[in-house]
mmCIF file of the C-alpha atoms, coordinates in Angstrom:
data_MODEL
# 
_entry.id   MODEL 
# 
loop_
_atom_site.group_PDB 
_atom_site.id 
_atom_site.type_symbol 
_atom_site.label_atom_id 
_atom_site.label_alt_id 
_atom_site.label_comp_id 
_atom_site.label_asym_id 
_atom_site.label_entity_id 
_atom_site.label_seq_id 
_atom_site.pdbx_PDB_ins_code 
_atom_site.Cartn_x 
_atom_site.Cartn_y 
_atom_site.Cartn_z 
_atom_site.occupancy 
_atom_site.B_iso_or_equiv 
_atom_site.pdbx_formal_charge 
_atom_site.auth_seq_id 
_atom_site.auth_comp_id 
_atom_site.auth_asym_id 
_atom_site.auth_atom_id 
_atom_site.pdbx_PDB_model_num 
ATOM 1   C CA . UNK A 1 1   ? 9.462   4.438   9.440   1.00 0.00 ? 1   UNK A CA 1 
ATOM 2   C CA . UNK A 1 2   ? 12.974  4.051   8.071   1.00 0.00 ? 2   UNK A CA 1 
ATOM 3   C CA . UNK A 1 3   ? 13.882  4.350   4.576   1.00 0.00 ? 3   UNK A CA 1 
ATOM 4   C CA . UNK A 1 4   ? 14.032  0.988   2.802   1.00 0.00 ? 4   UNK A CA 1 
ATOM 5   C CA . UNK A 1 5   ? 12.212  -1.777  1.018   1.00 0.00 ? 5   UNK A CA 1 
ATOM 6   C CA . UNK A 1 6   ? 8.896   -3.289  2.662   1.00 0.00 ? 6   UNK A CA 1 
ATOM 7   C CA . UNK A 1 7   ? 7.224   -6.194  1.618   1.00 0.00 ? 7   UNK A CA 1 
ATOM 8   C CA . UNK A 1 8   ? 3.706   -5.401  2.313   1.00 0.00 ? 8   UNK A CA 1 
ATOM 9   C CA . UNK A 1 9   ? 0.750   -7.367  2.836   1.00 0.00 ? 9   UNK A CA 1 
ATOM 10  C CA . UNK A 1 10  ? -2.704  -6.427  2.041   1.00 0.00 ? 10  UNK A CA 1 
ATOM 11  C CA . UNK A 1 11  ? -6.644  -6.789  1.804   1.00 0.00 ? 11  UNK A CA 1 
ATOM 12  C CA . UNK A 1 12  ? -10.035 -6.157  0.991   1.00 0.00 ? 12  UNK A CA 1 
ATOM 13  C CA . UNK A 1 13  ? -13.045 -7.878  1.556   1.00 0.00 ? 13  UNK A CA 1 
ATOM 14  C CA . UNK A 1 14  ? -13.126 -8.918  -1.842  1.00 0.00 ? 14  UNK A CA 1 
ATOM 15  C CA . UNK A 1 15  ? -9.257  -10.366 -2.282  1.00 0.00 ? 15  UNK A CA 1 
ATOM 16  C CA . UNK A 1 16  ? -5.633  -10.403 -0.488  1.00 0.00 ? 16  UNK A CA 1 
ATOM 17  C CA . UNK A 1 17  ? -2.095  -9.290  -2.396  1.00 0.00 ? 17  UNK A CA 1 
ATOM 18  C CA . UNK A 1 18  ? 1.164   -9.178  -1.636  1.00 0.00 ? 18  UNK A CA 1 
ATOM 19  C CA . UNK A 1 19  ? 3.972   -6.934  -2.774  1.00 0.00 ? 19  UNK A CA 1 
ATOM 20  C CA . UNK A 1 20  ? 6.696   -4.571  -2.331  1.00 0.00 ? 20  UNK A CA 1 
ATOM 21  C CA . UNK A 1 21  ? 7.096   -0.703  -1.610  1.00 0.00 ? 21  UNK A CA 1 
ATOM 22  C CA . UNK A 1 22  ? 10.311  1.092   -1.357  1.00 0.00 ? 22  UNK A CA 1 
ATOM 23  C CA . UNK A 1 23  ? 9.784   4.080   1.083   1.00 0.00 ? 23  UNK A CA 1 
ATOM 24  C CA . UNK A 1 24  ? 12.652  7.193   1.047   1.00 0.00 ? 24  UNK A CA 1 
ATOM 25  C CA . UNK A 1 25  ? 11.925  10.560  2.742   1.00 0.00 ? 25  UNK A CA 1 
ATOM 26  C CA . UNK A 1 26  ? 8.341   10.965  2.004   1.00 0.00 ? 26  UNK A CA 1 
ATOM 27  C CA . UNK A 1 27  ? 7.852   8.938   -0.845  1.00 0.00 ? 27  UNK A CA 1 
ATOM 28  C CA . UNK A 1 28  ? 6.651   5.423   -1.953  1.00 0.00 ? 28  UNK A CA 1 
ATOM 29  C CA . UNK A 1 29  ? 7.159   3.474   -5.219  1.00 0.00 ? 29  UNK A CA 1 
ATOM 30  C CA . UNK A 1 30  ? 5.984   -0.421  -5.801  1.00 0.00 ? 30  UNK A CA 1 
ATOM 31  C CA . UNK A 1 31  ? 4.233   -3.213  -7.326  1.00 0.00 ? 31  UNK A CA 1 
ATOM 32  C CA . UNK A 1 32  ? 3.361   -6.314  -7.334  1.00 0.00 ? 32  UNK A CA 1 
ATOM 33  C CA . UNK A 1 33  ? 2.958   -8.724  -10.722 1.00 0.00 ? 33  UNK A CA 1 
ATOM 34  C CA . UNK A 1 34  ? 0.177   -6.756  -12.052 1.00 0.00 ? 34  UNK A CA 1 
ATOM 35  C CA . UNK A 1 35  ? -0.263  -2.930  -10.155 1.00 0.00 ? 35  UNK A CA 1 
ATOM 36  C CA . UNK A 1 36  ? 2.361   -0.453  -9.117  1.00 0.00 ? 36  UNK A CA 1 
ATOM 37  C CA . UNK A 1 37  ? 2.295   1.936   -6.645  1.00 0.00 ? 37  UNK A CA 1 
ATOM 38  C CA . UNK A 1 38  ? 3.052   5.343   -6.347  1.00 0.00 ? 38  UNK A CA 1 
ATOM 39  C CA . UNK A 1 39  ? 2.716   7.834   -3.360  1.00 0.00 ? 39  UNK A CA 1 
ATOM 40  C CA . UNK A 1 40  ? 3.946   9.990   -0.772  1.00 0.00 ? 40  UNK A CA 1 
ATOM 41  C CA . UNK A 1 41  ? 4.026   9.940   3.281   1.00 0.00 ? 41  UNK A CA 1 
ATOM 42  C CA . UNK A 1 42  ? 4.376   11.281  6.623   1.00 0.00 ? 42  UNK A CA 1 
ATOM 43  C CA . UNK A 1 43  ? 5.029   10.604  10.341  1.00 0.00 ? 43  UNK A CA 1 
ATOM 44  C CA . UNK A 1 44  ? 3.756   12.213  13.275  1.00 0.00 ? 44  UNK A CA 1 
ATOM 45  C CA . UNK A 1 45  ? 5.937   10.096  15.992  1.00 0.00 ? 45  UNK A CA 1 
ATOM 46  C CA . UNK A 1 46  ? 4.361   6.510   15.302  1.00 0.00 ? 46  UNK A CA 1 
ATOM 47  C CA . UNK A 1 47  ? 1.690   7.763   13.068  1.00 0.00 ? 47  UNK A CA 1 
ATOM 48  C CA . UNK A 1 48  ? 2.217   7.079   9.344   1.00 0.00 ? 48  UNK A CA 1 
ATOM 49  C CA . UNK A 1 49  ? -0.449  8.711   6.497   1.00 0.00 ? 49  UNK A CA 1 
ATOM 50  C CA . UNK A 1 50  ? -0.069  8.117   3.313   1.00 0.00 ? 50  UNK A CA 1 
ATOM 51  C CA . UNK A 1 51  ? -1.874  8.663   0.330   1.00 0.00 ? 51  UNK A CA 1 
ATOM 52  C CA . UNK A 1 52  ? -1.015  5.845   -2.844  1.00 0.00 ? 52  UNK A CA 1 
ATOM 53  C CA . UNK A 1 53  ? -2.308  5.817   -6.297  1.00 0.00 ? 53  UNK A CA 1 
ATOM 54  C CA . UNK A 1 54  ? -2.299  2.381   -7.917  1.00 0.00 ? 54  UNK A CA 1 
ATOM 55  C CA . UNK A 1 55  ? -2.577  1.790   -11.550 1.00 0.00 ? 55  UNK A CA 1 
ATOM 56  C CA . UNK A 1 56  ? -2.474  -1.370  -13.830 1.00 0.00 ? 56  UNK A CA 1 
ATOM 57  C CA . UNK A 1 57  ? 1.196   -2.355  -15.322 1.00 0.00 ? 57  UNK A CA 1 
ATOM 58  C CA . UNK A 1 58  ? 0.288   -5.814  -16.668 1.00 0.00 ? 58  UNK A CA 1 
ATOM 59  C CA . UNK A 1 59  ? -3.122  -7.954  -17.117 1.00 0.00 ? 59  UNK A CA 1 
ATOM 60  C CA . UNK A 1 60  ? -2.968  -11.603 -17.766 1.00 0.00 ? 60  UNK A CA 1 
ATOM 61  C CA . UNK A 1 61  ? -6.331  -13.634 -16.411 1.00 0.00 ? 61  UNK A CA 1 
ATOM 62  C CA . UNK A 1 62  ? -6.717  -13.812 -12.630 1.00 0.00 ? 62  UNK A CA 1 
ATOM 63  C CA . UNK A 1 63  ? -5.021  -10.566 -11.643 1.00 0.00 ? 63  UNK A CA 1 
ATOM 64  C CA . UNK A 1 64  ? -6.808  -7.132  -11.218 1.00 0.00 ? 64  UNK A CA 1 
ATOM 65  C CA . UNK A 1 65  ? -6.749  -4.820  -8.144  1.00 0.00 ? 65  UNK A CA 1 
ATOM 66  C CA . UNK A 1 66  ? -8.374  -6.032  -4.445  1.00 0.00 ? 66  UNK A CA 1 
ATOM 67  C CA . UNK A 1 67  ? -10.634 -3.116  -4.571  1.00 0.00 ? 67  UNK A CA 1 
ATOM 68  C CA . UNK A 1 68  ? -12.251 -4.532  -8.113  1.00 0.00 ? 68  UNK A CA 1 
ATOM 69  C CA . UNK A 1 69  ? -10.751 -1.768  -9.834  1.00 0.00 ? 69  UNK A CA 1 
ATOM 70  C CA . UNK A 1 70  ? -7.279  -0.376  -11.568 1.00 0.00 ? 70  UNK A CA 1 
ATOM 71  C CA . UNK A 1 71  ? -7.013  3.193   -10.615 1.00 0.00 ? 71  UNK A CA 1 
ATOM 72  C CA . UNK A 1 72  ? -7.232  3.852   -7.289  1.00 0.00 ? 72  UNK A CA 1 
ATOM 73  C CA . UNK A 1 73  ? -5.981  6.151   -4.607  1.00 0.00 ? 73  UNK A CA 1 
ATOM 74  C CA . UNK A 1 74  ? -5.737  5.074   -1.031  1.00 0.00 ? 74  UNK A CA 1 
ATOM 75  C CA . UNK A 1 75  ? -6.003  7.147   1.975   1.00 0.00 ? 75  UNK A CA 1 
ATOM 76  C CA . UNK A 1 76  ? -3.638  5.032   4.270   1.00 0.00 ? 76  UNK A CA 1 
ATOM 77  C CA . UNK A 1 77  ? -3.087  5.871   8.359   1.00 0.00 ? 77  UNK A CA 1 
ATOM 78  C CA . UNK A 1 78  ? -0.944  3.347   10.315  1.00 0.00 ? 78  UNK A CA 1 
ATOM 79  C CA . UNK A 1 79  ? 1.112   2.690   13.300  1.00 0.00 ? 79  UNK A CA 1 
ATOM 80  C CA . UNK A 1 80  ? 4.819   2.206   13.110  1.00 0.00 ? 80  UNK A CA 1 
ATOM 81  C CA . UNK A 1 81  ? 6.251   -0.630  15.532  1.00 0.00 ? 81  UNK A CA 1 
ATOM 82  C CA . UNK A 1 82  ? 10.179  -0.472  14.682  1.00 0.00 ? 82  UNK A CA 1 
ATOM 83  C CA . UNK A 1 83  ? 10.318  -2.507  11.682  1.00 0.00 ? 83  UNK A CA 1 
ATOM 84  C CA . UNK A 1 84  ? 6.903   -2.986  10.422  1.00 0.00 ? 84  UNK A CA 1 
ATOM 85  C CA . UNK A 1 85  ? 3.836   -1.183  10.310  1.00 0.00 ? 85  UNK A CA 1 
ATOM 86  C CA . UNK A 1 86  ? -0.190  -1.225  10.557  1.00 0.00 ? 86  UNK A CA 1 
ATOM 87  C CA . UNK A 1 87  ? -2.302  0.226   8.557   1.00 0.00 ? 87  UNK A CA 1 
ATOM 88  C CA . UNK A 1 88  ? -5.571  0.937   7.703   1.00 0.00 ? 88  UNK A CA 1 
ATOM 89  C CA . UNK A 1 89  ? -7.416  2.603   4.663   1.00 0.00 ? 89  UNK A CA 1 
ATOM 90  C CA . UNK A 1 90  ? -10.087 3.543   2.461   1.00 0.00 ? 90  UNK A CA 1 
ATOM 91  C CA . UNK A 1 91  ? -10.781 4.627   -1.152  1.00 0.00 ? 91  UNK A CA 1 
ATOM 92  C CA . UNK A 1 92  ? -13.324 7.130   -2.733  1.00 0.00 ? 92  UNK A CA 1 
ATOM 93  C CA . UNK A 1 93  ? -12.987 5.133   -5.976  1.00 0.00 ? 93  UNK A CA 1 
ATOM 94  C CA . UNK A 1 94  ? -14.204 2.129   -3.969  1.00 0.00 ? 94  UNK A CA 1 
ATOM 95  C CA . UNK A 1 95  ? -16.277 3.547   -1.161  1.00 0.00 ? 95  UNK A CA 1 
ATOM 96  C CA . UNK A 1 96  ? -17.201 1.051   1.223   1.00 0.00 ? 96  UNK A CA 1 
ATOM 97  C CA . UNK A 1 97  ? -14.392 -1.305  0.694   1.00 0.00 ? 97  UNK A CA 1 
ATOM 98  C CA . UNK A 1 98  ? -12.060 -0.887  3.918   1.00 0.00 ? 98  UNK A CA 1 
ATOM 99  C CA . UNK A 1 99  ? -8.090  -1.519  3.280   1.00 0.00 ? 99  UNK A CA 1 
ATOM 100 C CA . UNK A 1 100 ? -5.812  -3.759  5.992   1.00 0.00 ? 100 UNK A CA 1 
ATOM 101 C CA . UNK A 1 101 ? -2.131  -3.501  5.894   1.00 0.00 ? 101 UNK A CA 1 
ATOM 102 C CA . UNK A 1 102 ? 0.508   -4.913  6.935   1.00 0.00 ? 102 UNK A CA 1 
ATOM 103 C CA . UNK A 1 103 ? 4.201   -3.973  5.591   1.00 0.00 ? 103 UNK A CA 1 
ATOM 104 C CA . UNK A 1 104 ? 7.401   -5.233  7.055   1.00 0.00 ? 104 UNK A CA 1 
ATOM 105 C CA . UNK A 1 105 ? 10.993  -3.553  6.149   1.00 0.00 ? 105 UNK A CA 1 
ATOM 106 C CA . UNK A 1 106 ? 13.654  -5.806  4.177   1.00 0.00 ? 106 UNK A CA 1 
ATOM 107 C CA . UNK A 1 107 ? 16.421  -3.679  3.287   1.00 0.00 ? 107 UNK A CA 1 
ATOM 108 C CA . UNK A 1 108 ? 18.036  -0.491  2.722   1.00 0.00 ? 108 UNK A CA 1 
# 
């Protein structure tokens, strides 16, 4: 995983979303137009984990989290494929509730 910006794709079972993260040496920062993300990661050759904490930055009617709540914090392990990345993940605030991801570099 290089450093850069990703747009990222996610889901639950109970919604999809769609944002951006900006990854640089072990840590991750982004959003989308109501939650921001913050964490940190490694790599083991291909392997990516991850850990992200997600919190509410704006609430208007229709948004919210896919896991049905604010504050969460993901347990993430993926595969790196050059430029994009697969990942999987669960939360103990949501238990039960896998986590599909898919994020794809943009830029430096």
């Amino acid at each position: 995983m290089r450093n850069g910006l990703y747009k990222v794709q996610f889901q639950t079972p109970n919604d999809i979303g769609y944002g951006v993260v900006f990854a640089q040496d072990g840590k991750m920062w982004g959003g989308d137009s109501a939650i921001y993300y913050v964490g940190s990661y490694s790599l083991d050759g291909d392997t990516l984990t991850a850990t992200v904490k997600t919190d509410v930055h704006s609430k208007y009617p229709g948004s919210g989290s896919v896991f049905g709540k604010d504050q969460v914090t993901i347990q993430i392990t993926g595969t790196v494929n050059g430029d994009t990345i697969n990942a999987r993940g669960s939360s103990p605030q949501a238990p039960g509730i896998g986590f599909n991801a898919t994020m794809t570099r943009l830029a430096d």
